[in-house]
DSSP file (Angstrom, degrees, kcal/mol; ACC not computed):
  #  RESIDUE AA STRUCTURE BP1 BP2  ACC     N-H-->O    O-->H-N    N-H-->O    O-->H-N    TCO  KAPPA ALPHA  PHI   PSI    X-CA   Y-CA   Z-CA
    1    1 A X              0   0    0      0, 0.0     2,-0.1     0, 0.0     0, 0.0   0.000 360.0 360.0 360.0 143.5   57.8   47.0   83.2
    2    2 A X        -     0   0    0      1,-0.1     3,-0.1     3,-0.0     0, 0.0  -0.482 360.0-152.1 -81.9 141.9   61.1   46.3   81.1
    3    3 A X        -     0   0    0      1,-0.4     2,-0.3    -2,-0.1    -1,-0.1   0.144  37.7 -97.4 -92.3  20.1   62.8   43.2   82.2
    4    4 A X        -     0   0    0      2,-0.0    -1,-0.4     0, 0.0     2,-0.2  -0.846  58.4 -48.2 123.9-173.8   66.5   43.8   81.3
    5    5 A X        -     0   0    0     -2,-0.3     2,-0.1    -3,-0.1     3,-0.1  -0.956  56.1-133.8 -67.8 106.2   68.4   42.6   78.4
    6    6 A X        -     0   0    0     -2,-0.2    -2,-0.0     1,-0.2     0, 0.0  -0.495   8.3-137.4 -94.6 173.7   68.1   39.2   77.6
    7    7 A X        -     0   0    0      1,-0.2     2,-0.3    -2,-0.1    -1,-0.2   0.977  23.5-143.0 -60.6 -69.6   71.1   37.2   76.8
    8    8 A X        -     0   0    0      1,-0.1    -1,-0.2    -3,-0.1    -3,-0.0  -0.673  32.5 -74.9 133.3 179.9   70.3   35.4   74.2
    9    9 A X        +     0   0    0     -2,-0.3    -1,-0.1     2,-0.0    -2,-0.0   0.385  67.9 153.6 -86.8   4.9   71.6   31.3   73.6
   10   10 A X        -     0   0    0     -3,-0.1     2,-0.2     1,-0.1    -2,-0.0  -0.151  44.6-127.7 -54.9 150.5   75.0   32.2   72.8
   11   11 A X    >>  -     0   0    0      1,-0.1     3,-1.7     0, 0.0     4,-1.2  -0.599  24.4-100.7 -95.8 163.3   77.1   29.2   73.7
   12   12 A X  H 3> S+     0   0    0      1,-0.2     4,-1.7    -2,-0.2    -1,-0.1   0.874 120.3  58.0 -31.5 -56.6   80.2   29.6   76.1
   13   13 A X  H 3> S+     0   0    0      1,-0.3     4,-1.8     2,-0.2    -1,-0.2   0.673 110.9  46.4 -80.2 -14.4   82.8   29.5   73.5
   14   14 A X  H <> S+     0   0    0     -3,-1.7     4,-0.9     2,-0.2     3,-0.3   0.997 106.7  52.9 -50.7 -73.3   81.0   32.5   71.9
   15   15 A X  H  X S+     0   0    0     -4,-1.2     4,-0.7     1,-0.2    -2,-0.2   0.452 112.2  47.6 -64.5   1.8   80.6   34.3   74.6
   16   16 A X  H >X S+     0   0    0     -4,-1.7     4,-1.5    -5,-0.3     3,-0.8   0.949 104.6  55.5 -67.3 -66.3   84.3   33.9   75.2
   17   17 A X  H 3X S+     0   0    0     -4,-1.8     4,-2.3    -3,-0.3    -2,-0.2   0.608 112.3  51.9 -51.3 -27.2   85.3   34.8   71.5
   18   18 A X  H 3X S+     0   0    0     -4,-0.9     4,-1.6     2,-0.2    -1,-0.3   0.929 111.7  43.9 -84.1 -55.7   83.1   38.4   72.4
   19   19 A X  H << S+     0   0    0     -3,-0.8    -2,-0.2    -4,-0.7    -1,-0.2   0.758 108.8  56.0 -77.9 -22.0   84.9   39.0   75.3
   20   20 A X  H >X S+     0   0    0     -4,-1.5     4,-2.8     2,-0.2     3,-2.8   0.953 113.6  44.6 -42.1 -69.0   88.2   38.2   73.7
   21   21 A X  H >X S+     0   0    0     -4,-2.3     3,-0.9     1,-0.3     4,-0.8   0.858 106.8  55.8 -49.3 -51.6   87.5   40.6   71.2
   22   22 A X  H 3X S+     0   0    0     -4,-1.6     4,-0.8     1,-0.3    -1,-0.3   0.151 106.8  49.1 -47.9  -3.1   86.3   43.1   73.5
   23   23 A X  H <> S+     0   0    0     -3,-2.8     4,-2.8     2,-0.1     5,-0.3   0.677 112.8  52.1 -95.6 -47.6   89.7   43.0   75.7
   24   24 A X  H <X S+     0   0    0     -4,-2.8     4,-1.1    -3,-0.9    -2,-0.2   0.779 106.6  52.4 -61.4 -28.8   91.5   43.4   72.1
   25   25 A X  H  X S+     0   0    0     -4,-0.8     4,-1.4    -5,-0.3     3,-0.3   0.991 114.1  46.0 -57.9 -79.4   89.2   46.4   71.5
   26   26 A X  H  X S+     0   0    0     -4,-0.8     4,-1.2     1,-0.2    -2,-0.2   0.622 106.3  54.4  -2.3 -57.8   90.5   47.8   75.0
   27   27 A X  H >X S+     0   0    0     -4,-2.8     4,-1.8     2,-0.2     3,-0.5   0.971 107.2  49.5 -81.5 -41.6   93.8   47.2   74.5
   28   28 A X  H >X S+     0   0    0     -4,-1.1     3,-2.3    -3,-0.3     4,-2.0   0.949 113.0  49.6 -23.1 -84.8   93.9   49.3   71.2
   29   29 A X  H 3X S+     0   0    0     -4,-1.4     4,-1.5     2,-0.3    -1,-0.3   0.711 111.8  48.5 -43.5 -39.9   92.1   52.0   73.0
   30   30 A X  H <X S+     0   0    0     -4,-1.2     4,-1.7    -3,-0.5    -1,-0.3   0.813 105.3  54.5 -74.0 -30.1   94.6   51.9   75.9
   31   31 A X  H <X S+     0   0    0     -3,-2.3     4,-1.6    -4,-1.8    -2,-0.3   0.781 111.1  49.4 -95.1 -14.1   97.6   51.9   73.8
   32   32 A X  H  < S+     0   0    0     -4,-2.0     4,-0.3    -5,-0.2    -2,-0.2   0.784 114.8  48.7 -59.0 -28.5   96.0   55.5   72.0
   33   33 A X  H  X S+     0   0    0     -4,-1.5     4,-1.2    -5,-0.3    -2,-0.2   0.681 106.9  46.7 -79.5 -28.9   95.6   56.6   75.1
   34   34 A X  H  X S+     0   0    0     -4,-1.7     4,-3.7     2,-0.2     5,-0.3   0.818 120.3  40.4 -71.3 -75.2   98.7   55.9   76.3
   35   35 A X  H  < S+     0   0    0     -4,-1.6    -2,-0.2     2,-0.2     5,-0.2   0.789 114.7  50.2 -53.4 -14.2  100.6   57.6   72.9
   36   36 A X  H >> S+     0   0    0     -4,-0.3     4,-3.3     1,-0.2     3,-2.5   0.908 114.3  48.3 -89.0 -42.2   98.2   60.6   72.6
   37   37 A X  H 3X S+     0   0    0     -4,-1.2     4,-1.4     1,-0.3    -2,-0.2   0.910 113.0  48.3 -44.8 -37.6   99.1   61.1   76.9
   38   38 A X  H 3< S+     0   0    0     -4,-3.7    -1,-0.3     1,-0.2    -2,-0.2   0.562 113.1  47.7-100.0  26.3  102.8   60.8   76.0
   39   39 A X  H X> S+     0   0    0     -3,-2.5     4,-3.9    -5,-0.3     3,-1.5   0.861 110.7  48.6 -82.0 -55.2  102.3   63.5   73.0
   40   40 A X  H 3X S+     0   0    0     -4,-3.3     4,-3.4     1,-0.3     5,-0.2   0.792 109.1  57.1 -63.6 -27.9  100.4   65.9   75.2
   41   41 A X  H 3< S+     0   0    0     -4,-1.4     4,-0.3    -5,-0.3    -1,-0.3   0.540 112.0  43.6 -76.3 -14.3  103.6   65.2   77.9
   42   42 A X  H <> S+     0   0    0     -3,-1.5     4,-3.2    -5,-0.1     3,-0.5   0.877 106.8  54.7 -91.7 -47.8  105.9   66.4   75.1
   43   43 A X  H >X S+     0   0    0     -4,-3.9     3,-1.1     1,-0.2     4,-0.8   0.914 109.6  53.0 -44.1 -68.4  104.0   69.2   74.0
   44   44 A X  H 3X>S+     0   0    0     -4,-3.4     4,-3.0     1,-0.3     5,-0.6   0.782 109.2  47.5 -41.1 -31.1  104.1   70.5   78.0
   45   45 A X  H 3>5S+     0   0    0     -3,-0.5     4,-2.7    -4,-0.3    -1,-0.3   0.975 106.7  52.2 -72.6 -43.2  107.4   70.3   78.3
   46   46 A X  H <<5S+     0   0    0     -4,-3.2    -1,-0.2    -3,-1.1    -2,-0.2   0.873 112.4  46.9 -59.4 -17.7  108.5   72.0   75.3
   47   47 A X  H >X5S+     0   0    0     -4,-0.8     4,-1.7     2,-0.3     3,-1.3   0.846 108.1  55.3-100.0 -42.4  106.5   74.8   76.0
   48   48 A X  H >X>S+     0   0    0     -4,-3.0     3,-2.4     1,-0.3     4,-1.5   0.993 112.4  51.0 -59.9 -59.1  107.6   75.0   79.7
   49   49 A X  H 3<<S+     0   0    0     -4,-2.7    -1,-0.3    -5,-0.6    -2,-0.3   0.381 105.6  45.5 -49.4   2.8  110.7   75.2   78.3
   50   50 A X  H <>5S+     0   0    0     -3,-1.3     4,-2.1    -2,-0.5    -1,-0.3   0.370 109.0  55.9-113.8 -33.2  110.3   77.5   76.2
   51   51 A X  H <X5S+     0   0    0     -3,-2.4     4,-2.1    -4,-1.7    -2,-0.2   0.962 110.6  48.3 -66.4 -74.8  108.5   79.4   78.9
   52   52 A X  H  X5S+     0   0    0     -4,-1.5     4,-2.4     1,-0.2     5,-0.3   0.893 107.9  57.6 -18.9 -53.1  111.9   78.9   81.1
   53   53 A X  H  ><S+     0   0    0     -5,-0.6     4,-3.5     2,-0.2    -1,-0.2   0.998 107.7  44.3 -62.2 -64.7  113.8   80.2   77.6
   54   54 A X  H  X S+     0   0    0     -4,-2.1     4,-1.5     2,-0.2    -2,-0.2   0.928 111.8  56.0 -38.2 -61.2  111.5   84.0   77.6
   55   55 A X  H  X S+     0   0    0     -4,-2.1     4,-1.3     1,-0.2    -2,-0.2   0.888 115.6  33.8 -72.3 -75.3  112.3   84.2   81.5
   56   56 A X  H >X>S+     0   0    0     -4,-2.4     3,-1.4     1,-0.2     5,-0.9   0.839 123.6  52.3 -48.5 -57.2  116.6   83.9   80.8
   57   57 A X  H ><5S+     0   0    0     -4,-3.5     3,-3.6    -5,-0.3    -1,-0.2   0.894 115.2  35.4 -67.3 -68.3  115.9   85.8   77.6
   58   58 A X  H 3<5S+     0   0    0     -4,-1.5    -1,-0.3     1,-0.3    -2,-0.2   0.448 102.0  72.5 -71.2 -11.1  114.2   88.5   79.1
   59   59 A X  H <<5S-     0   0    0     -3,-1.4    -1,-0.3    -4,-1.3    -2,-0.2   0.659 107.1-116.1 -55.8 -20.6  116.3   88.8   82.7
   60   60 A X  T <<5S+     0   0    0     -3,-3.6     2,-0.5    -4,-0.8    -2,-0.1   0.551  82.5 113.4  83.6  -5.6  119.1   90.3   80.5
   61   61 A X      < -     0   0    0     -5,-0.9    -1,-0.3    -4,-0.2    -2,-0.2  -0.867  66.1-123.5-123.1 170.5  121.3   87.2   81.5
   62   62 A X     >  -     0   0    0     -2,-0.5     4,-2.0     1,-0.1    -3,-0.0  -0.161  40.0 -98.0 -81.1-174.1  122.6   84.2   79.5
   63   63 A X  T  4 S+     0   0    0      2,-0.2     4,-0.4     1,-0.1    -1,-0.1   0.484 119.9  52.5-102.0   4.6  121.8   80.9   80.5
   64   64 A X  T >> S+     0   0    0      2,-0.1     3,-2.3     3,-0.1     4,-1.9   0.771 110.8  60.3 -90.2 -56.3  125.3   79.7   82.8
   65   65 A X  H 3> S+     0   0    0      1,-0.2     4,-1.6     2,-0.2    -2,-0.2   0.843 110.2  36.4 -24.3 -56.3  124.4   83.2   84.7
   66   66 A X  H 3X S+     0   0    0     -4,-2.0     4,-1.6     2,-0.2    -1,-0.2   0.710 113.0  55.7 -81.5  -5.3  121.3   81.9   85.5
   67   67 A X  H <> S+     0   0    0     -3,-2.3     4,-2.6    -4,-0.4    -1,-0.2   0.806 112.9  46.2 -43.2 -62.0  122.6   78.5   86.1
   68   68 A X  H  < S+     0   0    0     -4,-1.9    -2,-0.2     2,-0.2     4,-0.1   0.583 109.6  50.0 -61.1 -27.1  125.0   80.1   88.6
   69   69 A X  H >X S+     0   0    0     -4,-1.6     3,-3.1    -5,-0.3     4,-0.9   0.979 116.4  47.9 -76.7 -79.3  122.5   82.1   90.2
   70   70 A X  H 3< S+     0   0    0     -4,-1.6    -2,-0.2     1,-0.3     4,-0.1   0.556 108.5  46.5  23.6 -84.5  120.6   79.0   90.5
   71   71 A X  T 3< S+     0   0    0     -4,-2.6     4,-0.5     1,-0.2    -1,-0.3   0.566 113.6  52.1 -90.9 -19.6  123.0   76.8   91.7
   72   72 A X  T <4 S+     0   0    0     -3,-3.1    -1,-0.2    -5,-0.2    -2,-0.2   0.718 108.3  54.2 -87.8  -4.4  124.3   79.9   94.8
   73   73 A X  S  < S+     0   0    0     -4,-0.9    -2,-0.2     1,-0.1    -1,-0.2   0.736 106.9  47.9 -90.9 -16.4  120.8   80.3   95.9
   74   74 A X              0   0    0     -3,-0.2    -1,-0.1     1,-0.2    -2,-0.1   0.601 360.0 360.0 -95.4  -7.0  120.5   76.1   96.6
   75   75 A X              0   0    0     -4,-0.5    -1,-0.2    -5,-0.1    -2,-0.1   0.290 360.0 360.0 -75.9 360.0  123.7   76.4   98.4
């Protein structure tokens, strides 16, 4: 029957210097994750917006009409 992983002899100041790295790895990885999320948050917008842009185009009105519409219906 398996008994694990062993550790090994590494002395503390190793197994700090691994776990250093391993935070440094992490943080890397967090800050890609972090740009590719706020990429995928530009993409969405433009595209809602763009979506937004077809619905005005395709009502037949420009875009203070539909401002105005908007803005009597929140009134």
């Amino acid at each position: 029957m398996p008994r694990g992983r062993r550790i090994g002899t590494q002395s503390i100041e190793e197994q700090i210097t691994k776990l250093d790295s391993e935070v440094e790895r992490y943080k890397q990885k967090i800050s890609l994750a972090r740009e590719k999320r706020k990429t995928l948050l530009s993409k969405k917008e433009k595209e809602e917006m763009s979506e937004l842009y077809q619905a005005i185009k395709t009502s037949g009105k420009t875009a203070g009409d539909f401002l105005n519409t908007l803005n009597d219906r929140t009134k």
